[in-house]
C-alpha positions in Angstrom: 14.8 15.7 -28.5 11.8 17.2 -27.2 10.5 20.5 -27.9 9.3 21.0 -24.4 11.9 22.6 -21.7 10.2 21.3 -18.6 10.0 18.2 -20.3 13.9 18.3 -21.8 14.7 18.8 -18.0 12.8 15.9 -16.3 14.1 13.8 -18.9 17.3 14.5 -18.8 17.9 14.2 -14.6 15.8 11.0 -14.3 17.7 9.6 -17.4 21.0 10.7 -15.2 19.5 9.4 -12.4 19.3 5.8 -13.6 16.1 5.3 -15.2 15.0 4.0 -18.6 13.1 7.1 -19.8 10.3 7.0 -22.6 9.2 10.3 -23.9 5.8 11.3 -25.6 4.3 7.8 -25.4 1.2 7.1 -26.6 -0.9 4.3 -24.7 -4.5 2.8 -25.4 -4.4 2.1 -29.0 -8.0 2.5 -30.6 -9.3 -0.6 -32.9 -10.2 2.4 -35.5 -6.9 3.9 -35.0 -5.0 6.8 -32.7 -5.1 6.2 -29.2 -6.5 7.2 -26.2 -3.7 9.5 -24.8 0.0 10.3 -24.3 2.0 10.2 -21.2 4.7 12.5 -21.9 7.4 11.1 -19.5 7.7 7.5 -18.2 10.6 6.7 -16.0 12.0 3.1 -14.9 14.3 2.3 -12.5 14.5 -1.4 -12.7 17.1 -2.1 -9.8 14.6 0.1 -7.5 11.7 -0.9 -8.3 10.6 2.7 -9.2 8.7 4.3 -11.5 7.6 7.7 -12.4 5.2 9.2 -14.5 5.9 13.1 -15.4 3.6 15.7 -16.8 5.3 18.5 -17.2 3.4 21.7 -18.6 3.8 25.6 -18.6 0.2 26.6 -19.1 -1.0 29.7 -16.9 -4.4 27.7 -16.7 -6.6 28.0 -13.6 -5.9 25.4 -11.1 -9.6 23.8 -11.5 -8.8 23.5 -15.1 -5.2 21.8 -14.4 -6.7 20.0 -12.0 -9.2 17.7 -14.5 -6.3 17.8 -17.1 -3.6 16.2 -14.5 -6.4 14.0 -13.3 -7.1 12.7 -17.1 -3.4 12.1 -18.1 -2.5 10.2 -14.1 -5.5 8.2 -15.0 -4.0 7.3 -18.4 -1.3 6.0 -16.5 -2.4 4.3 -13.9 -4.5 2.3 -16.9 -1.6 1.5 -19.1 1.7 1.5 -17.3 1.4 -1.5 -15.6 1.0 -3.5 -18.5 3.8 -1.3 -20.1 6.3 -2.2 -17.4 5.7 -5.9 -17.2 2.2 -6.4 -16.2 0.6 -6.0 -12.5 2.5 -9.2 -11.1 5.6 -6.8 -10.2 5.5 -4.6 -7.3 6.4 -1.3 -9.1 6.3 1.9 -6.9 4.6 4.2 -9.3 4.9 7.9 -8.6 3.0 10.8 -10.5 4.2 14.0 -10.9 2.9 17.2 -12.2 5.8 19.7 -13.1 4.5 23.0 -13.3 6.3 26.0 -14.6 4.2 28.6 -13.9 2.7 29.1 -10.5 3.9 27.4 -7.0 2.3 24.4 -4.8 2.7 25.8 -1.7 -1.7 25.8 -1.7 -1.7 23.2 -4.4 0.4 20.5 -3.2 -1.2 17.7 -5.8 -3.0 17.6 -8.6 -5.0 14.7 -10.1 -4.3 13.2 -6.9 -0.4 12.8 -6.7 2.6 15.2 -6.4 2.9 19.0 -8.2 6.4 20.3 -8.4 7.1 24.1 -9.5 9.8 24.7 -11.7 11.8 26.0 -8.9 11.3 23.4 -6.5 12.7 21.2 -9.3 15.4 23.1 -10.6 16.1 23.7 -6.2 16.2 19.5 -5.7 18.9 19.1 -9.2 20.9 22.4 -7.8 21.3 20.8 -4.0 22.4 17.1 -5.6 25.0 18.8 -7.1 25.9 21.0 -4.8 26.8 18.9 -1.6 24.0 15.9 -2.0 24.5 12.9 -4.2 25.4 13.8 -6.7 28.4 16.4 -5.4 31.6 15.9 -7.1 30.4 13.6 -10.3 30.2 14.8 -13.9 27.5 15.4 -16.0 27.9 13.7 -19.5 27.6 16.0 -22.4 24.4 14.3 -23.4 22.7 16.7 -20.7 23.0 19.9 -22.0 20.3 21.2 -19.1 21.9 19.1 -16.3 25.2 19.8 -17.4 24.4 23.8 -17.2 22.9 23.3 -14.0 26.1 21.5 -12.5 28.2 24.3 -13.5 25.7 26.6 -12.3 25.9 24.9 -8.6 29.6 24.6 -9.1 30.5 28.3 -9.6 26.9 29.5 -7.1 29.6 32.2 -5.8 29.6 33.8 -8.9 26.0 32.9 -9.9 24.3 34.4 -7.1 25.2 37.7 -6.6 24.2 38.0 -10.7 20.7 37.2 -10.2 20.5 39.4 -7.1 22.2 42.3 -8.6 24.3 43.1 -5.9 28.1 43.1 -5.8 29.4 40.0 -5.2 31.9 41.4 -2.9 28.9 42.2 -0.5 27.5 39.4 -0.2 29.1 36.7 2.0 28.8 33.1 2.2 
């Protein structure tokens, strides 16, 4: 298990989703030994074709300095994943997503050149597939801790709600 909440997360809902999911895996092996880098989510959906690289992180860097980082680790993948996933002869959607947990994209909608999710635009996407999208309705193994809280979460929002806003709950109408 990781050690990483942004990273537990992503893992856990793409793993839900359907996808093979490889954590913390280090590509670009060195002939003197280590390796070059680490992607720290890799995602495989075989029937769809669809894979997704995740960088989660919840540094309060600049956005210049998160910027080169995401930039460094997309590169890593767009080096080694193909080979990782069967070579370059397969058409593989590859998708690259930074998952931030501190700070919003509305100004900063990529970085290192692909997509930037904030923690609550993620958290926002898992809440609405169980709340009436695709997910509606279907339970969430206990394997998913994270998933599994959010699930009940969306399934009891009347009660939820009104505790994060500090109001009444009998004010407040739906």
């Amino acid at each position: 298990m990781s050690s990483n909440y942004l990273e537990q997360l992503a893992a856990e809902w793409y793993e839900y989703r359907g996808f093979f999911v490889r954590r913390q895996l280090m590509v670009g092996p060195k002939a003197a030994g280590g390796f070059e880098g680490e992607l720290a989510i890799l995602a495989v959906h075989l029937e769809r074709g669809d894979v997704v690289q995740v960088e989660p992180s919840m540094d309060a860097h600049s956005w210049e300095k998160r910027e080169k980082r995401y930039q460094a680790r997309f590169e890593l993948g767009r080096r080694f994943i193909p080979g990782l996933i069967g070579g370059k002869n397969r058409n593989w959607r590859l998708r690259q997503v930074a998952l931030v947990g501190l700070g919003s994209s509305t100004n900063h909608p990529g970085l290192g050149g692909d997509e930037v999710h904030s923690l609550g635009e993620f958290l926002a996407q898992i809440l609405g597939a169980f709340r009436g999208g695709e997910l509606a309705g279907q339970p969430v193994p206990q394997q998913y801790p994270i998933l599994r809280t959010l699930q009940f979460v969306a399934d009891n929002h009347k009660a939820a709600i009104p505790a994060l806003m500090d109001q009444d709950p009998r004010q407040i109408s739906f």
